[in-house]
C-alpha positions in Angstrom: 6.8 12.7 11.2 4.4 9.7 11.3 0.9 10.2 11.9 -0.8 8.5 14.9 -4.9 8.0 15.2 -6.4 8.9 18.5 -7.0 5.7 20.2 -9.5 5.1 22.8 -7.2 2.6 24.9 -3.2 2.9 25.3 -2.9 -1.0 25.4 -4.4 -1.1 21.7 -2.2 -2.9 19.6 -0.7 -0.6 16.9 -1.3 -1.0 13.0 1.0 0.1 11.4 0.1 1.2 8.0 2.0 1.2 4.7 1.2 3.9 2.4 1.6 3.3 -1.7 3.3 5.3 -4.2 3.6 8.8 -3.3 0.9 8.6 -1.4 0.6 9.9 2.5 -1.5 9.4 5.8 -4.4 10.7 3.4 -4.7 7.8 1.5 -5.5 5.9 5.1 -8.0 8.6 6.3 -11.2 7.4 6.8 -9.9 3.9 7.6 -7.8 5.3 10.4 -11.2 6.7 11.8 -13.1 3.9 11.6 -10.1 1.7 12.9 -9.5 3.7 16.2 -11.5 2.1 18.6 -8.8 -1.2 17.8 -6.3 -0.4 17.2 -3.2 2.5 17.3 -2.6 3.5 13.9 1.0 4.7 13.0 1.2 6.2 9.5 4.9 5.2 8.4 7.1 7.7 6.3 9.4 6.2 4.0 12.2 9.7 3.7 14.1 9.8 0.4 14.7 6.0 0.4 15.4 5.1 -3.4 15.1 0.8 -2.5 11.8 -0.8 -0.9 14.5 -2.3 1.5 15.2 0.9 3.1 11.3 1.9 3.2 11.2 -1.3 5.0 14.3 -0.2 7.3 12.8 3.1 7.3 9.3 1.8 8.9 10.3 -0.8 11.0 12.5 2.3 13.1 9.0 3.9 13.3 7.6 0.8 14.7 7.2 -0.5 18.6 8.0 -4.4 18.8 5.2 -5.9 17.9 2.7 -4.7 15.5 -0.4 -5.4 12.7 1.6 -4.3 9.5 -0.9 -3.0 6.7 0.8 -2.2 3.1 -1.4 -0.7 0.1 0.2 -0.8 -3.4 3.9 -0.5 -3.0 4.0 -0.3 0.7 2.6 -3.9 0.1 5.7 -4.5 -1.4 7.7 -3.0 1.5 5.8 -5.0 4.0 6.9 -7.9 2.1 10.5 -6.7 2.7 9.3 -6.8 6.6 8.5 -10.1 6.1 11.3 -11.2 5.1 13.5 -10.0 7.6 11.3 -9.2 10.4 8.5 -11.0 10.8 8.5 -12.3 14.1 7.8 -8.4 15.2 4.4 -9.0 12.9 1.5 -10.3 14.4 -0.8 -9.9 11.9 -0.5 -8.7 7.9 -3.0 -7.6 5.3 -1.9 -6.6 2.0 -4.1 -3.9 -0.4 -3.8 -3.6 -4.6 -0.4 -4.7 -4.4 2.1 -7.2 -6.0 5.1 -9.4 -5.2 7.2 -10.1 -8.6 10.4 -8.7 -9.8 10.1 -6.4 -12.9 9.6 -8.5 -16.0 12.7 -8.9 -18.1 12.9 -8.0 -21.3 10.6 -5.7 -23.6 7.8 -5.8 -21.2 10.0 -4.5 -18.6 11.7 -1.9 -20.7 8.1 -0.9 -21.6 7.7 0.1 -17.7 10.8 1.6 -17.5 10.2 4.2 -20.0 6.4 4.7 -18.8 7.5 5.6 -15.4 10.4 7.5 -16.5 7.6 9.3 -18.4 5.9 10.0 -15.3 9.5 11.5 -13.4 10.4 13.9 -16.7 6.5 15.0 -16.8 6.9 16.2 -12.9 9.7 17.5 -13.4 8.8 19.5 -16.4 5.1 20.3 -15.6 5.0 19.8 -12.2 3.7 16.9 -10.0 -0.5 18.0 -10.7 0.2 17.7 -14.4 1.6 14.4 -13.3 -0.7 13.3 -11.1 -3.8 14.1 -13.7 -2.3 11.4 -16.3 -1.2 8.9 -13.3 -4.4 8.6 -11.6 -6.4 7.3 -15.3 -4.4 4.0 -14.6 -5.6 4.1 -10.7 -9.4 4.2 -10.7 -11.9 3.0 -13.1 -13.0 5.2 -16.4 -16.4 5.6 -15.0 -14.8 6.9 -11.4 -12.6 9.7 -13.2 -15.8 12.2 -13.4 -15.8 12.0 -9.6 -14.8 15.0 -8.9 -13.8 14.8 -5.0 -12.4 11.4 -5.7 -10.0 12.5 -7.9 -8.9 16.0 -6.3 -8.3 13.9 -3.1 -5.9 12.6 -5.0 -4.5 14.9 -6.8 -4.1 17.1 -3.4 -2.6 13.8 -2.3 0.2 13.9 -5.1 0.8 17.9 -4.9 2.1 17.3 -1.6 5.3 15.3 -3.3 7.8 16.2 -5.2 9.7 15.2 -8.0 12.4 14.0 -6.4 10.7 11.8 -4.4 8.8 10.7 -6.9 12.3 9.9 -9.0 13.1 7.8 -5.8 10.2 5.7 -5.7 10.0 4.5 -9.1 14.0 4.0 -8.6 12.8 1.5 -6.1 9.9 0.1 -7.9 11.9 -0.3 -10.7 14.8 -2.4 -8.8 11.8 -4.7 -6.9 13.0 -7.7 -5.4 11.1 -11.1 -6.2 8.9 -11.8 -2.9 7.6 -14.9 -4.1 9.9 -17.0 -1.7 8.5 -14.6 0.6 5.2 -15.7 0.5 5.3 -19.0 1.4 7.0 -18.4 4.8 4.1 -15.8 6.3 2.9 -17.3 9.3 0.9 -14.5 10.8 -3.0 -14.1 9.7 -3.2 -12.5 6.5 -6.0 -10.8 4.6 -5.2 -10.1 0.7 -7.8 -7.2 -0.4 -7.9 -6.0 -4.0 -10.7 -3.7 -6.0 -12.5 -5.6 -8.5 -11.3 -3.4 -11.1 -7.6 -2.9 -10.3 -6.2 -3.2 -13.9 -2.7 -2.6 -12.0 -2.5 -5.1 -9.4 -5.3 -6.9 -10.6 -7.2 -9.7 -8.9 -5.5 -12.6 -10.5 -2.2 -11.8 -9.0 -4.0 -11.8 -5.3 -5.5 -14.9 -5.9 -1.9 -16.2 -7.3 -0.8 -14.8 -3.2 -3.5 -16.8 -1.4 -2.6 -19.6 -2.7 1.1 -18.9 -1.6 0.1 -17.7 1.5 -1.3 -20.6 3.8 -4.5 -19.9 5.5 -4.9 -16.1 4.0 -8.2 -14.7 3.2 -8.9 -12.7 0.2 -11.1 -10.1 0.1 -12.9 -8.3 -3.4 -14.1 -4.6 -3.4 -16.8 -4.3 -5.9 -16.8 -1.1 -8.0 -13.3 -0.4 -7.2 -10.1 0.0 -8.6 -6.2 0.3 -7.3 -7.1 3.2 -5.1 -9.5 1.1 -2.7 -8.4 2.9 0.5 -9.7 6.4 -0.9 -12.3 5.1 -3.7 -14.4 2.7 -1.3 -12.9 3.8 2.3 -16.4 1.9 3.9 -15.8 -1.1 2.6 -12.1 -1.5 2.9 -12.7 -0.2 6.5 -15.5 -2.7 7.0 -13.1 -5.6 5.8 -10.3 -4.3 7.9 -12.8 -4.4 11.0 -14.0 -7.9 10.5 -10.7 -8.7 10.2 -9.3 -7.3 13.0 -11.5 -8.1 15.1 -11.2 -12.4 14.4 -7.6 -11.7 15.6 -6.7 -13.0 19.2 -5.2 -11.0 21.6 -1.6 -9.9 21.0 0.8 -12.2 23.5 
């Protein structure tokens, strides 16, 4: 079932907030706290869908008309599948460490196949911990991998999967439409947030998005990698807040 923030006002206008690869409502903790006095907060839940278009179907039947849709990581990339076929239900979008380009063709994108394959046989055969422990060194920063709490929030985080879904997400990663005509079409207000050091969706590619998105706003976490919602949960929060909060009211 979803998750839904206490909110201190039932006329809020709901947020509804896409979580990344096999991550859950813990990956949007603390801003979910910080966010409530805004906004309604609904956690979606993507089931056993193996395509980000039915993550996207998947979410949008969790969500009331009209919403502020929030995607980190891949659920950036399924609320760019929204976008594309229901954006006049969005009234606002902000997009975390995430991407919007097809797989590469070729070698490079062989190359990913068989590294995420890696990651499927590993849970499979180790379980998803053993998984998650080479996983996360491509999600935070070197230097943040000795923080202990950091990392066994996520860890915790991925324990709570399994390998099958795990088999289904990369499935859908792996078969990513191109959003790039996407992009240009977004109407809403849009904030693009990315951690400084996100080596996996790193800051070029957000600053390739603003300038596809018209009028967005792009917003760096310093000290940070992909994992900005749970490394620097403050900041992002803070940025969410400004940003929110420059929004007019909801027609």
């Amino acid at each position: 079932m979803p998750s839904v923030s206490r909110t201190t006002a039932s006329e809020a206008p709901t947020a509804l907030l896409l979580p990344g690869l096999l991550c859950d409502q813990a990956v949007w903790a603390e801003q979910i706290a910080a966010l409530g006095r805004r906004v309604r907060c609904l956690v979606a839940e993507y089931g056993a869908s193996d395509s980000l278009t039915a993550m996207a179907e998947a979410a949008l039947a969790q969500a009331p008309p009209r919403f502020i849709l929030i995607g980190h990581s891949m659920g950036g990339r399924v609320a760019l599948e929204i976008m594309r076929t229901a954006a006049a239900r969005v009234r606002a979008l902000a997009l975390l460490d995430t991407g919007y380009q097809q797989r590469a063709a070729g070698a490079a994108g062989e190359a990913e196949g068989r590294a995420r394959q890696a990651l499927v046989d590993l849970a499979r055969s180790r379980g998803m911990r053993a998984m998650g422990e080479v996983w996360v060194r491509d999600m935070v920063p070197p230097q943040r991998l000795a923080d202990a709490g950091l990392i066994e929030s996520i860890l915790a985080m991925v324990e709570r999967r399994t390998p099958q879904l795990l088999a289904a997400q990369i499935r859908a990663l792996l078969a990513r439409p191109n959003a790039a005509d996407v992009l240009p079409l977004v109407g809403c207000p849009t904030l693009l947030l990315c951690g400084r050091e996100d080596t996996w969706s790193p800051l070029a590619r957000h600053q390739a998005m603003q300038r596809l998105i018209r009028d967005s706003r792009l917003e760096v976490i310093e000290d940070c990698g992909h994992m900005a919602p749970m490394e620097r949960p403050a900041a992002v929060a803070a940025c969410l807040d400004r940003w929110l909060s420059a929004l007019a009211p909801s027609p």
